[in-house]
The first five atom37 places (N, CA, C, CB, O) and aatype in JSON, in Angstrom:
{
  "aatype": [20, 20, 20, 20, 20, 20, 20, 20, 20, 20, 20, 20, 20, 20, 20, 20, 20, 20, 20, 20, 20, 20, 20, 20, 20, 20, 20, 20, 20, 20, 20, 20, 20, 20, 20, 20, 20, 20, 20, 20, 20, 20, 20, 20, 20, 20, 20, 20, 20, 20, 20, 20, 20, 20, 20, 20, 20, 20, 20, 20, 20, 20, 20, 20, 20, 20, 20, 20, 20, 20, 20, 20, 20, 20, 20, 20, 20, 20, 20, 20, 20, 20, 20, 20, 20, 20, 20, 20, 20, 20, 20, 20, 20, 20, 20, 20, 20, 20, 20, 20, 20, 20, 20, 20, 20, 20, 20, 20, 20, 20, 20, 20, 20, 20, 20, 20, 20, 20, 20, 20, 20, 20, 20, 20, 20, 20, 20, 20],
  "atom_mask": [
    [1, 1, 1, 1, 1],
    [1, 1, 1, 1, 1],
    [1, 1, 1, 1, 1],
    [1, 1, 1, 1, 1],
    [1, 1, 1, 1, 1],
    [1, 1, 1, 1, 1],
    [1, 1, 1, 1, 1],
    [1, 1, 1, 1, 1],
    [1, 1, 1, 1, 1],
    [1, 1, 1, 1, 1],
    [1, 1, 1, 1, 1],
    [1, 1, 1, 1, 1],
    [1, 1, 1, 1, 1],
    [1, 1, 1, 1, 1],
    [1, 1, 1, 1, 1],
    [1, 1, 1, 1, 1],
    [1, 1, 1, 1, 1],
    [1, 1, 1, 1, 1],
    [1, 1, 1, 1, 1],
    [1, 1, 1, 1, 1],
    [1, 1, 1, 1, 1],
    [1, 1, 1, 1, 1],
    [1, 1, 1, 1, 1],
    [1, 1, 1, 1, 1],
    [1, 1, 1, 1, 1],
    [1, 1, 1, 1, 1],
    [1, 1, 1, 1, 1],
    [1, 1, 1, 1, 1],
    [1, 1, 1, 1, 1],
    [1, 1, 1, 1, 1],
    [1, 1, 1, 1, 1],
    [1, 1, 1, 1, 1],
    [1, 1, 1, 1, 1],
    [1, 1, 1, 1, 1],
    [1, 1, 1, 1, 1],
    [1, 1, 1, 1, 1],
    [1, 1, 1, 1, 1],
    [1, 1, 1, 1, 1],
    [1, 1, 1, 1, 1],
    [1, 1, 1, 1, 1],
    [1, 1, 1, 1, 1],
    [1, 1, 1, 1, 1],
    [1, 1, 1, 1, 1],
    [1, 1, 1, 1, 1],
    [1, 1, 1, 1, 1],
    [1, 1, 1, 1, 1],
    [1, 1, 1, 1, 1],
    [1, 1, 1, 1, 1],
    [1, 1, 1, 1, 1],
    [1, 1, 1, 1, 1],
    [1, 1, 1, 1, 1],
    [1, 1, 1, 1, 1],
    [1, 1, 1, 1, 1],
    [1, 1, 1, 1, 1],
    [1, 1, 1, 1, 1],
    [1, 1, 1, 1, 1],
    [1, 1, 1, 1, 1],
    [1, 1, 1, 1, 1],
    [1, 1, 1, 1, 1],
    [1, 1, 1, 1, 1],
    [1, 1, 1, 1, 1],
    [1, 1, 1, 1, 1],
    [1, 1, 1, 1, 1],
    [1, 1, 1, 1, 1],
    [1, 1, 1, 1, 1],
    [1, 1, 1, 1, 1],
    [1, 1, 1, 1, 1],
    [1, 1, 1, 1, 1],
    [1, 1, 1, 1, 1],
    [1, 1, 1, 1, 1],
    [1, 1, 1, 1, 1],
    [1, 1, 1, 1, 1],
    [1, 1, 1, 1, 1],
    [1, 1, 1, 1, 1],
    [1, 1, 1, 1, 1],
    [1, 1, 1, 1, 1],
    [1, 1, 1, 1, 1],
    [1, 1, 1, 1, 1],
    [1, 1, 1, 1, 1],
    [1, 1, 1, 1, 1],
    [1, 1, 1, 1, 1],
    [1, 1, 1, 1, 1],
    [1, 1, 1, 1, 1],
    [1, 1, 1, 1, 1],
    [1, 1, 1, 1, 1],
    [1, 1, 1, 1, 1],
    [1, 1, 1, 1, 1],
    [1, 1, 1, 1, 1],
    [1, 1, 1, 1, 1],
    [1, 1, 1, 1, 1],
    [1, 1, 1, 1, 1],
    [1, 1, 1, 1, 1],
    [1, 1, 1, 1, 1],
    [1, 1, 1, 1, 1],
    [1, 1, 1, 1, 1],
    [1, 1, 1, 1, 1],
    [1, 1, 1, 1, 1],
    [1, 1, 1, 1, 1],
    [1, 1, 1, 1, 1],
    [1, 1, 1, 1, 1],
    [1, 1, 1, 1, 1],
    [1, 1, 1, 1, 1],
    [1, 1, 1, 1, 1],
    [1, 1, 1, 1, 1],
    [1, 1, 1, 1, 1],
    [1, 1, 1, 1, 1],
    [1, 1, 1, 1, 1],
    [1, 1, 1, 1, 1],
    [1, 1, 1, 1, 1],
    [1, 1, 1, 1, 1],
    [1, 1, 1, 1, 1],
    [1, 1, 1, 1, 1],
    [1, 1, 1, 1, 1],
    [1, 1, 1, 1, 1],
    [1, 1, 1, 1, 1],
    [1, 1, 1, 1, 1],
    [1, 1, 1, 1, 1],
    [1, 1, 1, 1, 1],
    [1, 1, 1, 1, 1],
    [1, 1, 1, 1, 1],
    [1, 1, 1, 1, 1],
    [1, 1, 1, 1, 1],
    [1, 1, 1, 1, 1],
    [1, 1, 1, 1, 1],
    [1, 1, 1, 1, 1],
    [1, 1, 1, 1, 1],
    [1, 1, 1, 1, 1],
    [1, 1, 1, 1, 1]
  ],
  "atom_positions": [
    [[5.02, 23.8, -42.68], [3.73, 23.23, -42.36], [3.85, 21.72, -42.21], [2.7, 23.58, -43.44], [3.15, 21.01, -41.48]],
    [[5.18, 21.18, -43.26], [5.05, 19.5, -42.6], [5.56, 19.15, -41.56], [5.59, 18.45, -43.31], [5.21, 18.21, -40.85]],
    [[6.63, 20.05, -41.35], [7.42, 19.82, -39.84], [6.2, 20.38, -38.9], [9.15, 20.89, -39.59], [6.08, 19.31, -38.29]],
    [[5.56, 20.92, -38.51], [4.2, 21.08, -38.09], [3.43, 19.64, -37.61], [3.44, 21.77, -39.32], [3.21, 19.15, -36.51]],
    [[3.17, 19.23, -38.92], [2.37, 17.68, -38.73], [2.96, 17.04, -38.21], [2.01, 16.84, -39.73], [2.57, 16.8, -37.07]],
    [[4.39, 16.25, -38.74], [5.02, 15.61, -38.44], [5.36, 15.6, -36.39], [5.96, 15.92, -39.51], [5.74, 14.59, -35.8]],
    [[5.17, 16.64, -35.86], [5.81, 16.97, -34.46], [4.38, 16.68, -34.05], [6.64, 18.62, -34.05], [4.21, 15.66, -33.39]],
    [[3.42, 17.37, -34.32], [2.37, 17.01, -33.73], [1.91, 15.76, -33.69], [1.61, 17.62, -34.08], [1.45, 15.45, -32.59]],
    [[1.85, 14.39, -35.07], [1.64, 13.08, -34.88], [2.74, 12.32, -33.83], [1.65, 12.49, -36.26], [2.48, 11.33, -33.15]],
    [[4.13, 13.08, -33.9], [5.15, 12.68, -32.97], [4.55, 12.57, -31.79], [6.28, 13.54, -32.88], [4.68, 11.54, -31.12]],
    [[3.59, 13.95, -31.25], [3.35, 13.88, -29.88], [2.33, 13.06, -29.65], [3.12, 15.08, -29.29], [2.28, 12.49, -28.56]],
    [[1.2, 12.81, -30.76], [0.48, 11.87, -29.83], [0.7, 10.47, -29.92], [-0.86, 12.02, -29.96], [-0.03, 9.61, -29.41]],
    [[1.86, 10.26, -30.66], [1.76, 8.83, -30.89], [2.59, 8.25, -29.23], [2.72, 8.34, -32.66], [2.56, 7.23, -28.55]],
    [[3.44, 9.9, -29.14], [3.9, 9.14, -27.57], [3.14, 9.26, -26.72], [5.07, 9.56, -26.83], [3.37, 8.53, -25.76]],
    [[2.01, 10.11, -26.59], [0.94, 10.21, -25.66], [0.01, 8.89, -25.23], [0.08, 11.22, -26.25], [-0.37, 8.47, -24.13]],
    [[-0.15, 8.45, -26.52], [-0.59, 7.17, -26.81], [0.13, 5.63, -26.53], [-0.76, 7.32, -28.05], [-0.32, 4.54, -26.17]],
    [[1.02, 5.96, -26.78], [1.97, 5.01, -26.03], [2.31, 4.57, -24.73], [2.86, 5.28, -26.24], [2.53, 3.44, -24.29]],
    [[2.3, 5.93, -24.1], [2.25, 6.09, -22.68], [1.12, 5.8, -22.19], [2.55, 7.27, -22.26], [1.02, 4.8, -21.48]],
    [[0.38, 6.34, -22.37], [-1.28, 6.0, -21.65], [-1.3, 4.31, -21.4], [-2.87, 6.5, -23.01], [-1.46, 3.71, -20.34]],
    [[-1.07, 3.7, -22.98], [-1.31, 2.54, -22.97], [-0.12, 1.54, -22.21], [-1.59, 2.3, -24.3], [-0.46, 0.39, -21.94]],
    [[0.86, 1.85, -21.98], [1.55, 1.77, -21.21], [1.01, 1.79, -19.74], [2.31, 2.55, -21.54], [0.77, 0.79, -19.07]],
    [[0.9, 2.84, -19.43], [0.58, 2.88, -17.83], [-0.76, 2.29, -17.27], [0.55, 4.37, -17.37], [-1.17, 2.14, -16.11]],
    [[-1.39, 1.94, -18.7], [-2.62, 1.28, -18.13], [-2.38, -0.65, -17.86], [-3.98, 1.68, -19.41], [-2.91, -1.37, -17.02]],
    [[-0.96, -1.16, -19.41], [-0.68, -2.12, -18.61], [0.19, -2.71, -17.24], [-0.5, -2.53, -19.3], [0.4, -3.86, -16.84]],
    [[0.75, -0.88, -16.56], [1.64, -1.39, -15.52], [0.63, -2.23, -14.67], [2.45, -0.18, -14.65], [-0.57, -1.96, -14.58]],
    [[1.28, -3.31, -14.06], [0.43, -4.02, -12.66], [0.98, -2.75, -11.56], [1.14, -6.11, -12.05], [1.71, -1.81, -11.88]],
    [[0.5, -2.98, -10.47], [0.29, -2.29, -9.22], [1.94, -2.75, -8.65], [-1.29, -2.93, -8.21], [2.44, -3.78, -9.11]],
    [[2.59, -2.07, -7.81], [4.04, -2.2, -7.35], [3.74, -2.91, -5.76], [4.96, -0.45, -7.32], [4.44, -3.58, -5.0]],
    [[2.51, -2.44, -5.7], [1.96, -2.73, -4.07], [1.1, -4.33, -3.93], [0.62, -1.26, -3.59], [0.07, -4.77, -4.45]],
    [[1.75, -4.69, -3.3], [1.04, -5.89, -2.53], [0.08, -6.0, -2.21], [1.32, -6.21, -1.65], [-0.43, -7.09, -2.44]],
    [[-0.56, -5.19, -1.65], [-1.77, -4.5, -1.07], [-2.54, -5.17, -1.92], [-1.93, -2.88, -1.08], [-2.01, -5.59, -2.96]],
    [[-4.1, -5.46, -1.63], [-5.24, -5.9, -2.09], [-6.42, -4.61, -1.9], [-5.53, -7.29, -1.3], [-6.97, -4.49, -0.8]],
    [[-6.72, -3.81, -2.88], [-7.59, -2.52, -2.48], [-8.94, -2.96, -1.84], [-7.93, -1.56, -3.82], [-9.19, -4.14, -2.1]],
    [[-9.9, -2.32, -1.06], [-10.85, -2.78, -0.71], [-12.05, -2.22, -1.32], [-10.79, -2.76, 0.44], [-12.08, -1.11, -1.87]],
    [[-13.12, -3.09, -1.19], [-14.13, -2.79, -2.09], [-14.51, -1.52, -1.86], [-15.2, -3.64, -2.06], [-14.45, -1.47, -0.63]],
    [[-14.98, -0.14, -2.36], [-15.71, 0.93, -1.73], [-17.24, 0.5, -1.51], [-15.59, 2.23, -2.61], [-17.86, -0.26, -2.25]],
    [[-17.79, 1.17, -0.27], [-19.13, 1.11, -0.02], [-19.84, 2.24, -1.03], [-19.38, 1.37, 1.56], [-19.56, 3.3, -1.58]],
    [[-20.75, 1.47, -0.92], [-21.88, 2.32, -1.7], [-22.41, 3.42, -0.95], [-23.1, 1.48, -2.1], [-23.44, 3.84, -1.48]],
    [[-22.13, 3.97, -0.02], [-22.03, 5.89, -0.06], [-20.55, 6.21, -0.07], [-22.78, 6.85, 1.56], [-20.15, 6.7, 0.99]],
    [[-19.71, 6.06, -0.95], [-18.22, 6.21, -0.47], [-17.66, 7.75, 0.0], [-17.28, 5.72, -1.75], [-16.68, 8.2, 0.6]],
    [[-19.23, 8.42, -0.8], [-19.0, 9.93, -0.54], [-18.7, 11.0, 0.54], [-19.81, 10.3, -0.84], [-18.03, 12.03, 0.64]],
    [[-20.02, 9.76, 1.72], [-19.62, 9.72, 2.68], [-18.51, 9.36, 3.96], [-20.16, 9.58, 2.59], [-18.59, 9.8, 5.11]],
    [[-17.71, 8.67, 3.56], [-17.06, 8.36, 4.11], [-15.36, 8.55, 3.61], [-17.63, 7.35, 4.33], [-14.95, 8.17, 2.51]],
    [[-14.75, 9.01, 4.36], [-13.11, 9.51, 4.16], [-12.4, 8.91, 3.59], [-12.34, 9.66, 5.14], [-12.49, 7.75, 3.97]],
    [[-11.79, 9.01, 2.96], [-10.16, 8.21, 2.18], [-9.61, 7.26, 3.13], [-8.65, 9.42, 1.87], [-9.19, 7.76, 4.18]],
    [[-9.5, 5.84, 2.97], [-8.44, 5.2, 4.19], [-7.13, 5.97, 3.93], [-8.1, 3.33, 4.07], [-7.29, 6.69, 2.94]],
    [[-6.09, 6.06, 4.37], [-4.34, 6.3, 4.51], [-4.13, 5.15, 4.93], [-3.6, 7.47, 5.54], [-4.89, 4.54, 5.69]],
    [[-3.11, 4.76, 4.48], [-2.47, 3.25, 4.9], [-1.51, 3.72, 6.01], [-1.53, 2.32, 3.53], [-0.76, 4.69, 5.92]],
    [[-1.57, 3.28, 6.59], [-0.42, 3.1, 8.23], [0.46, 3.34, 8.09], [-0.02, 1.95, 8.99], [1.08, 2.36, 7.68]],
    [[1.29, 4.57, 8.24], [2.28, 5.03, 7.93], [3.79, 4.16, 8.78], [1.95, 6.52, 8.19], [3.82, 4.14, 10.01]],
    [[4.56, 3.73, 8.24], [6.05, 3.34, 8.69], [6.35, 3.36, 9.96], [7.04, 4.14, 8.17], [6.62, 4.53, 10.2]],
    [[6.5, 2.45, 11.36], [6.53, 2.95, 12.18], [7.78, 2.41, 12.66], [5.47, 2.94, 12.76], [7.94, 1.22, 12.43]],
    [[8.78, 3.05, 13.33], [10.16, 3.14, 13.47], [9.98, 2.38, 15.01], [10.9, 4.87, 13.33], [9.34, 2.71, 16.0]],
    [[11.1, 0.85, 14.64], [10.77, 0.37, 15.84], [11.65, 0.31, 17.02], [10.4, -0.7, 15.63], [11.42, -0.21, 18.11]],
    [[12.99, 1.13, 16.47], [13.89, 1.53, 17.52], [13.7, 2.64, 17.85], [15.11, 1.45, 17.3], [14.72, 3.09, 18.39]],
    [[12.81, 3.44, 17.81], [12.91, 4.95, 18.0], [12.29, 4.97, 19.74], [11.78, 5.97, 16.62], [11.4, 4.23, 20.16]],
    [[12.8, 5.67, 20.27], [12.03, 5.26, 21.44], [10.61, 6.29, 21.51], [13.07, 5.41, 22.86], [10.32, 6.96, 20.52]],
    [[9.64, 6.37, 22.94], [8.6, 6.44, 22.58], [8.29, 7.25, 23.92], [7.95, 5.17, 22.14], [8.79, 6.97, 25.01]],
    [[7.46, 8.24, 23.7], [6.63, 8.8, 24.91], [5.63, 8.27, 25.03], [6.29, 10.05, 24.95], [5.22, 7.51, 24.16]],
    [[4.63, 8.65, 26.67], [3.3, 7.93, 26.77], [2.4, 7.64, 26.4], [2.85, 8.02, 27.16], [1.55, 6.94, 26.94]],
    [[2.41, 8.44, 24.69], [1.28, 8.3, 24.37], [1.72, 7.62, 22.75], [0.4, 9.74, 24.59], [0.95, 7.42, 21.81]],
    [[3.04, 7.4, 22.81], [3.24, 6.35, 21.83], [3.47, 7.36, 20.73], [1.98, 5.21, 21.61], [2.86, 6.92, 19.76]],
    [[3.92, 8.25, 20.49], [4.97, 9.24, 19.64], [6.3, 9.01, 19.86], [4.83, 10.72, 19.95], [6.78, 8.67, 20.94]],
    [[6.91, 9.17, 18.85], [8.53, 9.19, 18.92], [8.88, 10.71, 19.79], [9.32, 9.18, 17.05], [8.62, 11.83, 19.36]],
    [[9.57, 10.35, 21.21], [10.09, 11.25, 21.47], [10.97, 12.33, 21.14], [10.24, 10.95, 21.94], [12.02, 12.0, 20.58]],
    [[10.78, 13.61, 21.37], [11.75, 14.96, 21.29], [11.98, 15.42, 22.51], [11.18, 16.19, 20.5], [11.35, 15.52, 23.56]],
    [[13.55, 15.78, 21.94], [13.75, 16.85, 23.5], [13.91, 18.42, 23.12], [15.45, 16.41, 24.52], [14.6, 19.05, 22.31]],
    [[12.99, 18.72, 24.04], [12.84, 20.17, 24.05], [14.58, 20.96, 24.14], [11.75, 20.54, 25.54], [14.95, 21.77, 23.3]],
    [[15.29, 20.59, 25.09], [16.19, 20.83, 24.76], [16.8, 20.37, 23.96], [16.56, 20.9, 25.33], [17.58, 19.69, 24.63]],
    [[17.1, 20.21, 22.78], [17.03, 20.02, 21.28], [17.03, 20.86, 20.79], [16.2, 19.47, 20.71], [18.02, 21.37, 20.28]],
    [[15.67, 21.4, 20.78], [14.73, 22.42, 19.85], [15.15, 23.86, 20.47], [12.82, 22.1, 20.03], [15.35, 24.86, 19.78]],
    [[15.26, 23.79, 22.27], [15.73, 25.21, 22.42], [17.4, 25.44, 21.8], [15.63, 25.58, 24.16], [17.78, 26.49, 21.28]],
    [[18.22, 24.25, 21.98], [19.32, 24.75, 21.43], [19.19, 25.24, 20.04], [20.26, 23.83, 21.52], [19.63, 26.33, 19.7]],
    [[18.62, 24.47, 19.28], [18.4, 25.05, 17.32], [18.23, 26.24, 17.96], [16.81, 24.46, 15.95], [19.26, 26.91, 18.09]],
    [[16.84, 26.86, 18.57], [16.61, 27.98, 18.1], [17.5, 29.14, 18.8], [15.22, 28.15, 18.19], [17.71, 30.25, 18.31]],
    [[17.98, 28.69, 20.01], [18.91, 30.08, 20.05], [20.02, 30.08, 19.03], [19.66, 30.29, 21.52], [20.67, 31.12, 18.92]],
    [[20.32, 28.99, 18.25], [21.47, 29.07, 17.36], [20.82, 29.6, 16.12], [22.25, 27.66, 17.13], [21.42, 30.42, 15.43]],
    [[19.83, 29.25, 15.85], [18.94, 29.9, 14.49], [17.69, 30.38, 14.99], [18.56, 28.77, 13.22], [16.76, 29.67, 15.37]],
    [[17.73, 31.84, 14.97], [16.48, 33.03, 15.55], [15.53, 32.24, 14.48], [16.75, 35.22, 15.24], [15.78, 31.42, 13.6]],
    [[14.07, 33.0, 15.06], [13.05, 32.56, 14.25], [13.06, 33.63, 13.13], [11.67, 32.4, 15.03], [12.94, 34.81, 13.45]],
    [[13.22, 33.17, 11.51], [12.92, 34.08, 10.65], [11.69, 35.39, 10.6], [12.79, 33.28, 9.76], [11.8, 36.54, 10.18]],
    [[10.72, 34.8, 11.11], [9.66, 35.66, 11.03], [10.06, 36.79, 12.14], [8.23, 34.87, 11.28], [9.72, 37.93, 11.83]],
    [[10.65, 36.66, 13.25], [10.66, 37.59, 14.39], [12.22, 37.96, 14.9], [9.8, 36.88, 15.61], [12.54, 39.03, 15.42]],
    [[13.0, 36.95, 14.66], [14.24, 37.3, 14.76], [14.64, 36.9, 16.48], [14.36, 38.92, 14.24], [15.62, 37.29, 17.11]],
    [[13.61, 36.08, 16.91], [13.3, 35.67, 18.65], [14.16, 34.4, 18.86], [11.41, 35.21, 19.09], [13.64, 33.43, 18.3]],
    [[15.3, 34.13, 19.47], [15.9, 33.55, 19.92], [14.99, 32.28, 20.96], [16.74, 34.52, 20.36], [15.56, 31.24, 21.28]],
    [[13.8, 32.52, 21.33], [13.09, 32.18, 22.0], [11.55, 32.07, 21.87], [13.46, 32.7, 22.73], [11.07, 32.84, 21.04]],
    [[10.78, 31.35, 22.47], [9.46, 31.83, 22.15], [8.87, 31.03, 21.09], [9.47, 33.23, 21.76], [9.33, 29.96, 20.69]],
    [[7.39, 31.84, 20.48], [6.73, 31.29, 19.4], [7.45, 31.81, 18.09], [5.2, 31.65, 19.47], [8.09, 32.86, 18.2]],
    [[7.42, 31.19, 16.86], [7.45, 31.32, 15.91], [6.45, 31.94, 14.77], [7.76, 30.48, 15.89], [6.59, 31.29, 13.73]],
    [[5.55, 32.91, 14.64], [4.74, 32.83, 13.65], [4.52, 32.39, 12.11], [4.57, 33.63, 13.73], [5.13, 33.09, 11.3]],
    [[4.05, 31.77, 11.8], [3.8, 31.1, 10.54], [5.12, 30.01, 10.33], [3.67, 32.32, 9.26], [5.26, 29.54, 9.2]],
    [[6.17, 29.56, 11.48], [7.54, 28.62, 10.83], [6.96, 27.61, 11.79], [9.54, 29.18, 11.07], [6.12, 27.94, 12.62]],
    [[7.46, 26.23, 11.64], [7.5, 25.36, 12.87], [9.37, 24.86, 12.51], [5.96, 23.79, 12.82], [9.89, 24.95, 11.4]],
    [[9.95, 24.46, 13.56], [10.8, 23.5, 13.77], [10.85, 22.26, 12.81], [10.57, 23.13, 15.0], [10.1, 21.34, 13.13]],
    [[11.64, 22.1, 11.66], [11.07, 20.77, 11.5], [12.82, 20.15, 11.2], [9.63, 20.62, 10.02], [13.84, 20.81, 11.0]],
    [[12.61, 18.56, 11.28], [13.61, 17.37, 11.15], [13.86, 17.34, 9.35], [12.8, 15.67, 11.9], [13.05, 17.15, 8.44]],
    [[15.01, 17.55, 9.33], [15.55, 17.66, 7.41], [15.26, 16.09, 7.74], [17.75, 18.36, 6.62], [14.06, 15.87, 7.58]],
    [[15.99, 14.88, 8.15], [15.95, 13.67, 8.17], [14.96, 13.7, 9.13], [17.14, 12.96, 8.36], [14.95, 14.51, 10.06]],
    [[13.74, 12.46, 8.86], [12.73, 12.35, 9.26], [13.1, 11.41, 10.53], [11.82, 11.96, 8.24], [13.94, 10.53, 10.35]],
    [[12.44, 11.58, 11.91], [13.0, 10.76, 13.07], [12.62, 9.25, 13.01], [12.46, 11.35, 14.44], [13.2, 8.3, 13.54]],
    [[11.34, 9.25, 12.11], [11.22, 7.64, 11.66], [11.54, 6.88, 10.82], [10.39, 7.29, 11.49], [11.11, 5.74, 10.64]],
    [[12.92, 7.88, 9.81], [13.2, 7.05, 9.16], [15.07, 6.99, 9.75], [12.67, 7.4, 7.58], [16.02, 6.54, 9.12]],
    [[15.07, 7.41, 10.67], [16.28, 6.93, 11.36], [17.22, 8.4, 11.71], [17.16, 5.73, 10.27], [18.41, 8.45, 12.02]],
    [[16.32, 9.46, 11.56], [16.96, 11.33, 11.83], [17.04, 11.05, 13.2], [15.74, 13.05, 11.43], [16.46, 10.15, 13.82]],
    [[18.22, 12.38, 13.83], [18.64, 12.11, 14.83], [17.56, 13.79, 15.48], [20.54, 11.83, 14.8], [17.04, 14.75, 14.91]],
    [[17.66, 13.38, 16.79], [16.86, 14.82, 17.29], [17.51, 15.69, 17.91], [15.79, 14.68, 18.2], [17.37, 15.97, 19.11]],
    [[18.51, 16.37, 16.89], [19.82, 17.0, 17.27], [19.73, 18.35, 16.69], [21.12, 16.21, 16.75], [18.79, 18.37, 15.9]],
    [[20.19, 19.21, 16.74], [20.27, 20.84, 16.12], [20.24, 20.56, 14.66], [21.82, 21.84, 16.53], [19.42, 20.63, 13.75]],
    [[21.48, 20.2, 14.82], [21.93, 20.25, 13.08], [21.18, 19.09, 12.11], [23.8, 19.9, 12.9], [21.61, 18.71, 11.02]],
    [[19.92, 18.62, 12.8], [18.84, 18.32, 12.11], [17.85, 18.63, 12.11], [18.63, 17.59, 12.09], [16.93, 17.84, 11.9]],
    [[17.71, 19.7, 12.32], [16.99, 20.38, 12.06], [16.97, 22.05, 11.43], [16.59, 20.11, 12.96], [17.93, 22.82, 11.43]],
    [[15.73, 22.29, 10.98], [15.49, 23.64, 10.22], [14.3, 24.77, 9.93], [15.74, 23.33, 9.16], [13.27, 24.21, 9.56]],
    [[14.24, 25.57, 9.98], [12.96, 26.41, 9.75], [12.23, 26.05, 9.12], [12.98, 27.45, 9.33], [12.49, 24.94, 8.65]],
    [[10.97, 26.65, 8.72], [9.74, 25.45, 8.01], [8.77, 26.68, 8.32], [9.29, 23.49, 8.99], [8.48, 27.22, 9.39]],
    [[8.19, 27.01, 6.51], [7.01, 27.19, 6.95], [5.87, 26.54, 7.28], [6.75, 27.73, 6.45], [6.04, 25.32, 7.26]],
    [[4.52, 26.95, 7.64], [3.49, 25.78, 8.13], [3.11, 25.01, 6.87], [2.04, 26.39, 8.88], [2.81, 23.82, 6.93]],
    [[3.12, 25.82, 5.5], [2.7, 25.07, 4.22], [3.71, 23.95, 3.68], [2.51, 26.12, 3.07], [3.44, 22.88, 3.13]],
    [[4.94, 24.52, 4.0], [6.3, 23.52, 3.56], [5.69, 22.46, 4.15], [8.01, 23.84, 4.2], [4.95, 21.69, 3.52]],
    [[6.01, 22.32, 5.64], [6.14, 21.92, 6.59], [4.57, 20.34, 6.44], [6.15, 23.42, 7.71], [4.77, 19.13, 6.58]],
    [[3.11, 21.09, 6.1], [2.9, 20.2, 5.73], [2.5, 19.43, 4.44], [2.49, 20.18, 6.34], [1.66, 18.54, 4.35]],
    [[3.37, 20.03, 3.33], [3.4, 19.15, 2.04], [4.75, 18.36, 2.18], [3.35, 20.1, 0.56], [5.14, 17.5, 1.38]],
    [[5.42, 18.77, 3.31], [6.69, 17.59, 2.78], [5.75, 16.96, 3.97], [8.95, 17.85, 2.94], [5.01, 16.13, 3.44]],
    [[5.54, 17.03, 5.25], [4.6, 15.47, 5.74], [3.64, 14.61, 5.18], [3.84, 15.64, 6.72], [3.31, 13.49, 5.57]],
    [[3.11, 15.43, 3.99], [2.34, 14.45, 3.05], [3.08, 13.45, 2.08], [1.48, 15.28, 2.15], [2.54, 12.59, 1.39]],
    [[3.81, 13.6, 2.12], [5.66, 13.14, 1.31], [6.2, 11.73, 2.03], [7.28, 14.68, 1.85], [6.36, 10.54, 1.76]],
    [[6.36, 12.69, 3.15], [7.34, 11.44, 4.26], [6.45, 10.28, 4.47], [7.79, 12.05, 6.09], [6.91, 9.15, 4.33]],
    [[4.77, 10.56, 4.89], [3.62, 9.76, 5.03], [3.99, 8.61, 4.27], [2.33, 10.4, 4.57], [3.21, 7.67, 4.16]]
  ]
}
């Protein structure tokens, strides 16, 4: 029963420690937050501007280009899991870049890999 107490005051004294800790970290970001408006409810989360790769080159509408032939070579080399289709749509996978093309991935086969749509977008909430 004292080893009991003893583990349990153990835990909150580090609980407590920590908290108070993380409440004196300062911010790592430079950034200056902005005031929220008074309906903030209404209005969406900013996202800060995600990284934009300035050697990457660019299609017309200002995306980092892919080549389709790229993507057809992956997939005749790796069928689509869901269908086993050398070709075509994928259901529920997309194509995706293991190394991200904006942070310097190349748009080549062997960078790429199957992906489901959920993977696919919790690691883009990641890379963001």
């Amino acid at each position: 029963m004292r080893l009991l107490g003893v583990v349990i005051l153990a835990v909150i004294t580090t609980l407590t420690v920590s908290a108070r800790d993380s409440r004196s970290r300062r911010p790592t970001s430079s950034r200056v937050s902005k005031p929220r408006s008074s309906n903030a409810r209404a209005t969406a989360p900013q996202r800060s501007s995600p990284v934009r790769c300035a050697s990457c080159e660019r299609d017309r509408r200002g995306q980092i280009a892919r080549s389709s032939k790229a993507r057809r070579a992956f997939q005749k080399s790796r069928p689509c899991p869901a269908n086993g289709k050398t070709s075509g749509p994928c259901p529920g996978y997309v194509v995706d870049h293991v190394a991200p093309l904006k942070r310097g991935g190349k748009d080549h086969p062997s960078n790429m890999q199957w992906q489901t749509a959920e993977q696919a977008k919790a690691k883009d909430r990641v890379e963001d």
